[in-house]
Every structure is written in structure tokens, then in C-alpha cells.
C-alpha positions in Angstrom: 62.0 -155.7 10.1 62.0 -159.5 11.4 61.9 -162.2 8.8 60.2 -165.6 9.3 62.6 -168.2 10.4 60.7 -172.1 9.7 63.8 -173.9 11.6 63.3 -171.1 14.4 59.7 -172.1 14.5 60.0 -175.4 14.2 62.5 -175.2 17.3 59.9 -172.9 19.0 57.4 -176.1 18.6 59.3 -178.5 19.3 60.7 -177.1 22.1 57.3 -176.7 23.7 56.2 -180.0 23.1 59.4 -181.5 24.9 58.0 -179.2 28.1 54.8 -180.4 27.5 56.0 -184.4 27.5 59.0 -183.8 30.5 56.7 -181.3 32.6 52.9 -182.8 31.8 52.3 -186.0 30.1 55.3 -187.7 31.4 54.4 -187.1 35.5 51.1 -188.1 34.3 51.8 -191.7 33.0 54.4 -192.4 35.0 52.7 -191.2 38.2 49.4 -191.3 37.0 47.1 -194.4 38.3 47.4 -197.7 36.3 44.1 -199.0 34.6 41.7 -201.6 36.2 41.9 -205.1 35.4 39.4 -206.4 32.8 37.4 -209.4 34.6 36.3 -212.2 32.7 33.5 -214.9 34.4 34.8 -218.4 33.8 32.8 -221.3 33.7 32.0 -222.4 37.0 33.3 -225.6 38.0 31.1 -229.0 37.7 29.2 -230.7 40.9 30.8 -232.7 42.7 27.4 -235.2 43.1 24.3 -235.0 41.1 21.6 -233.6 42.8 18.7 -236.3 44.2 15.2 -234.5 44.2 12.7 -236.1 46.8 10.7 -238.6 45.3 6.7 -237.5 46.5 3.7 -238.9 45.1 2.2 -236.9 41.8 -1.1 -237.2 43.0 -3.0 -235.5 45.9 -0.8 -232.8 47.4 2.9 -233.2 49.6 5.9 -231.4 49.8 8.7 -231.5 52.2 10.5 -228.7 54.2 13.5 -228.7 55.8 13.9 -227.6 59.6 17.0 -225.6 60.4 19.1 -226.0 63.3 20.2 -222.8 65.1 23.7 -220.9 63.7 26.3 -222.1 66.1 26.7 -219.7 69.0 23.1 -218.9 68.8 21.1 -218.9 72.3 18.2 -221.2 71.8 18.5 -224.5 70.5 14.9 -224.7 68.7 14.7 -225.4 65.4 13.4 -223.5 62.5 11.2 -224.1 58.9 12.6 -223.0 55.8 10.4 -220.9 54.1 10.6 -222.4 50.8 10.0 -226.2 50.5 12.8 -228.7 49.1 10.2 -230.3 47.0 6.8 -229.8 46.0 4.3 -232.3 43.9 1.2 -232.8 42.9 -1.9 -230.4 43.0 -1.4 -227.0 44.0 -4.7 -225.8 44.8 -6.1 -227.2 48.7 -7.3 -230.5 48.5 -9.7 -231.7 51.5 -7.0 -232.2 55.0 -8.8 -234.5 57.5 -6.8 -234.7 60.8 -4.2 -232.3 59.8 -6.9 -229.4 61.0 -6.6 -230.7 64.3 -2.8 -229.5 64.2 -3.8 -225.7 62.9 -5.8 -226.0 65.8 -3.1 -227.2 68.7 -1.0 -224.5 67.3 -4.0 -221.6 67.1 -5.3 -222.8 70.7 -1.6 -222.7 72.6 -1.0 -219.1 70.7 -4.3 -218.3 72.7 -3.7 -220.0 75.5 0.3 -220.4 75.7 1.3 -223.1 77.6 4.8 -224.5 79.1 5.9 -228.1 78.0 5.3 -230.3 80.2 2.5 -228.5 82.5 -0.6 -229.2 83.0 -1.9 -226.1 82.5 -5.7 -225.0 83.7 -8.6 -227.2 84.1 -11.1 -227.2 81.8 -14.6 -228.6 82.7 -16.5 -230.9 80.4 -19.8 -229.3 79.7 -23.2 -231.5 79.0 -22.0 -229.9 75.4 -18.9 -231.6 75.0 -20.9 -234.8 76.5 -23.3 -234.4 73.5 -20.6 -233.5 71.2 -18.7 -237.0 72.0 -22.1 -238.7 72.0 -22.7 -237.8 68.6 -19.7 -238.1 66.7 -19.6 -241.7 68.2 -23.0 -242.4 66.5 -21.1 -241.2 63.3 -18.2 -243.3 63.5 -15.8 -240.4 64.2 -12.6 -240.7 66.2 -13.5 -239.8 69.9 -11.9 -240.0 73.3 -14.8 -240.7 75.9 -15.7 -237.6 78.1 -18.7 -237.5 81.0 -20.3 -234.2 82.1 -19.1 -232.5 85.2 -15.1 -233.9 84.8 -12.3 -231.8 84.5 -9.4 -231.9 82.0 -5.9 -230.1 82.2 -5.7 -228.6 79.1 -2.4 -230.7 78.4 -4.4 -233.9 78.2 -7.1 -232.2 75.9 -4.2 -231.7 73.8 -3.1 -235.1 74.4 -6.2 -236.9 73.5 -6.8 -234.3 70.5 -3.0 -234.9 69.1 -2.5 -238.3 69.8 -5.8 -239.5 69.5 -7.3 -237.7 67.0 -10.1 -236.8 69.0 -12.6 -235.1 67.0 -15.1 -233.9 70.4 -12.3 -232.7 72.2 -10.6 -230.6 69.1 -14.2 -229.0 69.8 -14.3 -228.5 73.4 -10.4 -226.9 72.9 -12.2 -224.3 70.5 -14.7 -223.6 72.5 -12.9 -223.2 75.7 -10.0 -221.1 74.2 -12.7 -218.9 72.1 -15.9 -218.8 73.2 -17.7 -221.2 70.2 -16.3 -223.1 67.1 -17.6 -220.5 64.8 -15.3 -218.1 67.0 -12.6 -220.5 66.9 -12.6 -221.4 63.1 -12.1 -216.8 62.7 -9.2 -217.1 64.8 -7.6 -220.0 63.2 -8.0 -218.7 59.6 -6.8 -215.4 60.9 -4.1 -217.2 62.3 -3.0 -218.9 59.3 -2.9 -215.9 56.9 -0.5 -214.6 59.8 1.7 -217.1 59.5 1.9 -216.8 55.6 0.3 -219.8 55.4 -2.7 -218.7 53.0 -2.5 -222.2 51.3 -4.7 -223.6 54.1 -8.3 -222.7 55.4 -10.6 -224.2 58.0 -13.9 -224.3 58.5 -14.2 -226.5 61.5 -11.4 -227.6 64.2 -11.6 -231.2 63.4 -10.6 -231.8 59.5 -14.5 -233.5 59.3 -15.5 -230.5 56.8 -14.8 -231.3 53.4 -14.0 -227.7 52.9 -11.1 -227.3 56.0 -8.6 -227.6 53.4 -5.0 -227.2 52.3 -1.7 -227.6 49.9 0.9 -229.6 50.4 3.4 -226.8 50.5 1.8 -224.9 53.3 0.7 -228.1 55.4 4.6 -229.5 55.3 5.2 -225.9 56.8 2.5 -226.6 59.2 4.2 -229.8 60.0 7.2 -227.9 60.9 5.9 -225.4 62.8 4.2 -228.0 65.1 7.4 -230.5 65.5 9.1 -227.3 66.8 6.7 -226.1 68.9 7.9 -227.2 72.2 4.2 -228.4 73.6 3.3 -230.1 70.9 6.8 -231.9 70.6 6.7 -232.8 74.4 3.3 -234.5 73.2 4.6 -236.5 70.7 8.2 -237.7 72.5 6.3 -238.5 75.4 2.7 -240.2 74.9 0.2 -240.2 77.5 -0.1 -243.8 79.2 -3.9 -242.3 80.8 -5.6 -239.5 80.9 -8.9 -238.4 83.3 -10.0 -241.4 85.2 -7.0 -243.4 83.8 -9.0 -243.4 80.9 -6.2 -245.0 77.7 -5.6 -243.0 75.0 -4.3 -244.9 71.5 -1.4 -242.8 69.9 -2.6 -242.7 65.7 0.0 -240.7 65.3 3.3 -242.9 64.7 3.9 -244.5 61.3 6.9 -245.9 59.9 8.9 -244.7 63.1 12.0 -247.4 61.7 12.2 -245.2 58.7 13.0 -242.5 60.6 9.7 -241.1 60.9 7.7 -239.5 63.5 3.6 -238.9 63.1 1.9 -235.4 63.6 -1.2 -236.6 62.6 -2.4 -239.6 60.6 -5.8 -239.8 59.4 -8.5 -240.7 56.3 -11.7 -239.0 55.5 -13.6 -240.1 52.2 -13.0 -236.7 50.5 -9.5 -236.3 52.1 -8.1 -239.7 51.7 -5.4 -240.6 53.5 -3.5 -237.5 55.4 -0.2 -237.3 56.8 2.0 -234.8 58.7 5.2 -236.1 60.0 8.9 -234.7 60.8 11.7 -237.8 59.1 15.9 -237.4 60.1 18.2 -238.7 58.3 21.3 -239.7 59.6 22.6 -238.9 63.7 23.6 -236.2 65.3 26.0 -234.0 64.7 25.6 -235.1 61.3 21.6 -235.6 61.0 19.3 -233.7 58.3 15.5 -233.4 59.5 13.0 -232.4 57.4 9.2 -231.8 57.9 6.5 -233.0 55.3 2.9 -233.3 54.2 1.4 -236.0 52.1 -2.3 -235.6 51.7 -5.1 -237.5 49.2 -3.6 -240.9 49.5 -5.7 -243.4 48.2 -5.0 -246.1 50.9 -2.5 -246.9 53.8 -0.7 -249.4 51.2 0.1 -246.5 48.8 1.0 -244.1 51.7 3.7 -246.6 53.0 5.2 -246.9 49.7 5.2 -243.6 49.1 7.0 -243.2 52.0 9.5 -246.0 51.7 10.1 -244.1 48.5 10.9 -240.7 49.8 13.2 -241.9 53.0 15.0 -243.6 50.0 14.8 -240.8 48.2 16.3 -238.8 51.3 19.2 -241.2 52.2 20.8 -240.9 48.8 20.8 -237.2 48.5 21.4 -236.0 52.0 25.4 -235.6 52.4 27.9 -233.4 53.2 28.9 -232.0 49.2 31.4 -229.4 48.8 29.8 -226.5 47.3 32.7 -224.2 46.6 35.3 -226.3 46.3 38.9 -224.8 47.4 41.1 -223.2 44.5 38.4 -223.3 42.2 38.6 -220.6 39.5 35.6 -218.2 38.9 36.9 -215.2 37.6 39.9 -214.8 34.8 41.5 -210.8 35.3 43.4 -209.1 32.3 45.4 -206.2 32.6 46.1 -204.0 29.3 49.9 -205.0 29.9 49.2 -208.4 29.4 49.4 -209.3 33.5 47.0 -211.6 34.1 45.5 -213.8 37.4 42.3 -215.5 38.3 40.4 -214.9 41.1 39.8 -218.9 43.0 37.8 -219.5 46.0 40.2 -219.1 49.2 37.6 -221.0 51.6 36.2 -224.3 50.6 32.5 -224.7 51.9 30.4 -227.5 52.4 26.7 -228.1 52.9 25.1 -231.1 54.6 22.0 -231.2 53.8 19.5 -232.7 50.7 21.2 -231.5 47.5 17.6 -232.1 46.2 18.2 -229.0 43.4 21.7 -228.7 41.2 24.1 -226.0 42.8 22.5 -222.3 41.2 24.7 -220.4 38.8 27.2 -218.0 40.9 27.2 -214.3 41.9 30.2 -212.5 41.7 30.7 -209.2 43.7 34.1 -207.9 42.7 36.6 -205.2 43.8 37.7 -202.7 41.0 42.1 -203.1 41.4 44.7 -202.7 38.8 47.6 -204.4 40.6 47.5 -207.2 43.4 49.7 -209.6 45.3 48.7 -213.3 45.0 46.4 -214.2 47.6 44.9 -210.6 47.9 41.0 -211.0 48.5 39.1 -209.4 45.3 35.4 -210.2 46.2 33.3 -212.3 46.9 31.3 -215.7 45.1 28.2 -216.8 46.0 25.7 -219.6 44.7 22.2 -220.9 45.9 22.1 -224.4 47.4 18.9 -225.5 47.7 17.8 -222.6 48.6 20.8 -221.7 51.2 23.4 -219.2 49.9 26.9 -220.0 50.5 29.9 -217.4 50.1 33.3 -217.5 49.9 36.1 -215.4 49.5 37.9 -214.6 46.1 41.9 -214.0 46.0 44.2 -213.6 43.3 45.9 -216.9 42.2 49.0 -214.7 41.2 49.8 -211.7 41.3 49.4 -208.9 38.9 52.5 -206.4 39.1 52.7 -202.9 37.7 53.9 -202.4 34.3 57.0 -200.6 33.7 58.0 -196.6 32.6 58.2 -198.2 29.2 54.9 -199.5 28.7 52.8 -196.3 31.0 54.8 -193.8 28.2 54.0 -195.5 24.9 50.5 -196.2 25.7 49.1 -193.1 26.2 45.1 -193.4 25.8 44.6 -196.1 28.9 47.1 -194.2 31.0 45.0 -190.5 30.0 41.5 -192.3 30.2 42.9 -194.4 33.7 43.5 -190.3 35.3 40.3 -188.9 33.4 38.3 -191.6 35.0 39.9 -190.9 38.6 
């Protein structure tokens, strides 16, 4: 009969916990995979410049946009608008346009009828209609460019006359000849617009007269872009007509303020509108130029509108530079790891913006690799912050690097080593 030995026992136990350490927990920690790194977000670094908001008008409606010049290697040269505005002021429900409607209606007519810079395009006779038309807005005081029945006009130099001369009969005879009837014409155009995205803006006729062909700032400095890189209506503007039919002059209302850098879409005043603006402004030359389009609508007088002009260019030279963004080396990330290793993750590629720094640099986004160990300079993710609406990126590396801990340390500390396999 066997007896109960406790040292026997004991030996027994102890025994098979040393097989249990040597054969499983021991190959486990000290083979096992090491714990991630603990990240900690570090305050970002300050601005290198204060921001400089455009300066715009509080009342009537404006805003400015800027136009975007194509990514280097790209195949066209052409411009493009933003599709959120640097700036916005003022009211944000459509206020009456004037002469701006005669831009929707360039753009809704060559969309129609597309047209190559710098050709003529078909003729287009003037109908005892557009006689009458001319006729009577002259009895009203209206901008007009003189017609006579039975001529004919390229349709270049109805847009000529309609652009730079604000001509309100032959922004009629375009609609009718591209769409059958103004009624026709003003369908198109509002169909046109919601198309675009450009639902801040409505017409109801093609000239601006109608109190109700209206529109907000936001959407008509989007307007103004579209138009300045439209390359018809450009061609229009960069080269002015010195005649049209029968050598007939045409006065160019456009241009304002062209030392300020500034260059007229259209420029006009109705007594519900007040004084309306679309223009394009650069700041700056080329490589290192900023242009922006913009939209100032419900001035009270031609006085007010230069100022407020003055003001904004102003406005525009101080905050359009080239800032650094992510500056080089700068830290955005702190990494622990439960053997007291630590690094930070810093920004391996400086980046700079030119452009208006109208908004403070936005709060930064960090996508991160999951790593336990890592050389210095190893890339860990990625940072990136809104400027102005522009997102810039940059790598993240390791500013030193985090080596693995030693048998020691993976043996006594079982739970992060277990948890570290269990999670694998």
C-alpha cells in the first residue's frame, strides 16, 4: 500500500511547472511578438504666419474663389474653380445681378453652340425683331449696340458686343438664335445652372434687366471663374474688339481697376441690383502668381465699389505667400513602448502652399502604422491638415529608433507579452 509523499508531490508540481516555463511560456515570450507602441497626439506645432481673411464688403453679396492651375505633368494648361470659396460675406440669399446674367448667358449659349477661340463662328442674321428689340431698349435707356435688319453677325462678335459691351438687344438675339425664343432660352439657362451646382443663381431673362434674374455671391464668384477659364470668353476679354459689323465701335465696360491687378467680366448697375461686378484679380507673376475669381454685387455706387476693391487687393497682397504648412522635423505624434523605448513620429517632407492663407492651418489627421519596434527614419504614417481648403500630406518617420527589449524584460512581464500573442 503506497503512502502520500508531500515532498514527492511537491517535486511532481514543481517539476511540471519548470516544463511548462522551459517548454511553453518561455518560447512564447521570448519568441513571441513584442507589443505595439502606445501613440500619443502632440500638440501640433504653431503657424508660421497668421492667416489674412479677404477683406469683402458686409453688405450686398461677394465672395471670392480661387482658380487652380493644373498638377504639374498634367496635359492641358486650363485652369480650374475651387469649389468652395476662400471667402464669403454679406447676404446669402440672391440679391438682384444686373449684367452678370449676361455672363450665365455667354456660357449657356457656347454650351449650345460650342465655339473655338478665336473663330468666327456662323452668321447670324439680324431679324426686324432684334431691330425692334434694340429700338426699344434704347428708348429705355438700356445698354445697346446698334443693329439694322437684314445684317449679319458672326456669332463671335454677338458675343463681343454682348460681353464687352453689355449689350442688352443682342444678349436677346444670342437666346433666340441659340434656342428658339427667350422664354426657351431663360429654361435652358436655369437648367444649366442647377447643372453646374450653381443653384445660388436664377434667371429670368438673358440680360440682368429683371429684378428677379438673381444670385449669391458665392455662386456668381464661381460664375466668374467658370467664364475667365472658358477659353472663348477669355479670348474676348484679352483681346477687345476694335469694330464689329460695318466697323461699327464697340466700348469695352468691362475693365476696372486693371493696375490693381484686375480684369472685368462684367460691370454694371441696375436700381434694384446696384452696382455688379464679376472680375478675375492675380496677385504676384508667374511662376509665383495666385489668381482668384470674385463677385461683388449690391454696391451702392462706383466710389464704394473701388474702395471696396482697393480693400480686398490689399487684402490679397498680404496674405498670398508661399507659408510652410508642415514644417520639416516637426513632431506630431509621441510613441511609448511598455519597456520604456520611446520615439516621435516628425514630418520627413516639409510642404509649402502658395496661395491666400485666408483661414488658420486646420487641426491634423493622423493615419498611423500599428509597429512595435522601428529604426529611426522608418515611415509610420502619414499627417495631413486642411489649408484653406487644400489638403497637404506628409510623411511620418521615427525620430529614433525604438529597439526590442531584452529576454529579461519579455520573461518578467508576462501579461503584455501573453495579451501581445493572444491579440496576433
Amino acid at each position: 500500500m503506497s503512502r502520500f509523499r508531500p515532498g514527492r508531490a511537491l517535486g511532481i508540481t514543481v517539476g511540471a511547472l519548470a516544463i511548462l516555463v522551459i517548454g511553453v511560456y518561455g518560447p512564447a515570450t521570448l519568441l513571441g511578438p513584442l507589443p505595439m507602441v502606445k501613440a500619443t497626439v502632440v500638440s501640433a506645432p504653431a503657424a508660421a504666419a497668421p492667416a489674412t481673411p479677404p477683406v469683402l464688403p458686409a453688405a450686398g453679396t461677394s465672395a471670392v474663389v480661387s482658380l487652380v492651375p493644373p498638377a504639374a505633368g498634367a496635359t492641358t494648361t486650363a485652369m480650374t474653380v475651387a469649389s468652395t470659396p476662400i471667402a464669403a460675406a454679406g447676404s446669402t440669399t440672391p440679391l438682384p445681378m444686373a449684367a452678370a446674367a449676361k455672363v450665365v448667358a455667354a456660357l449657356v449659349v457656347l454650351s449650345a453652340k460650342p465655339l473655338d477661340a478665336g473663330a468666327a463662328g456662323p452668321g447670324v442674321p439680324i431679324t426686324p425683331a432684334d431691330y425692334q428689340g434694340y429700338l426699344d431698349y434704347v428708348a429705355n435707356g438700356a445698354r445697346t449696340v446698334i443693329v439694322f435688319p437684314g445684317e449679319t453677325w458672326t456669332q463671335q462678335e454677338l458675343l463681343q458686343a454682348m460681353i464687352l459691351g453689355s449689350s442688352n438687344n443682342h444678349a436677346d438675339t444670342l437666346a433666340r438664335w441659340a434656342f428658339g425664343s427667350v422664354d426657351a432660352y431663360v429654361s435652358a439657362a436655369n437648367a444649366w445652372l442647377a447643372k453646374e451646382g450653381l443653384a445660388g443663381i436664377h434667371v429670368a431673362d438673358a440680360t440682368g434687366l429683371a429684378d428677379a434674374s438673381a444670385g449669391t455671391g458665392t455662386d456668381l464668384a464661381r460664375l466668374a471663374g467658370l467664364a475667365a477659364t472658358n477659353p472663348v470668353i477669355s479670348q474676348i476679354l484679352a483681346s477687345p474688339a476694335s469694330a464689329l459689323v460695318g466697323q461699327r465701335g464697340v466700348d469695352n465696360t468691362t475693365a476696372y481697376l486693371p493696375e490693381e491687378g484686375i480684369t472685368g467680366l462684367s460691370r454694371s448697375y441696375t436700381d434694384a441690383g446696384g452696382v455688379c461686378f464679376l472680375f478675375t484679380a492675380t496677385v504676384g507673376t508667374a511662376p509665383a502668381a495666385f489668381t482668384f475669381a470674385g463677385a461683388l454685387i449690391g454696391e451702392p455706387d462706383y466710389d464704394t465699389l473701388t474702395s471696396d476693391l482697393k480693400a480686398l487687393m490689399a487684402s490679397a497682397k498680404a496674405g498670398v505667400t508661399d507659408l510652410p504648412i508642415l514644417a520639416e522635423g516637426a513632431a506630431y505624434v509621441r510613441f511609448d513602448a511598455p519597456w520604456d523605448a520611446t520615439s516621435t513620429g516628425v514630418v520627413k517632407t516639409g510642404k509649402t502652399r502658395f496661395g491666400w492663407q485666408a483661414t488658420p492651418v486646420g487641426a491634423a489627421t493622423l493615419d498611423l502604422d500599428a509597429f512595435a519596434t522601428g529604426r529611426s527614419g522608418t515611415t509610420i504614417g502619414r499627417v495631413t491638415v486642411d489649408a484653406s481648403g487644400e489638403a497637404v500630406t506628409s510623411p511620418l518617420v521615427l525620430d529614433a529608433t525604438i529597439s526590442a527589449p531584452g529576454p529579461g524584460w519579455r520573461l518578467l512581464n508576462p501579461v503584455p507579452m501573453i495579451s501581445a500573442l493572444l491579440e496576433q
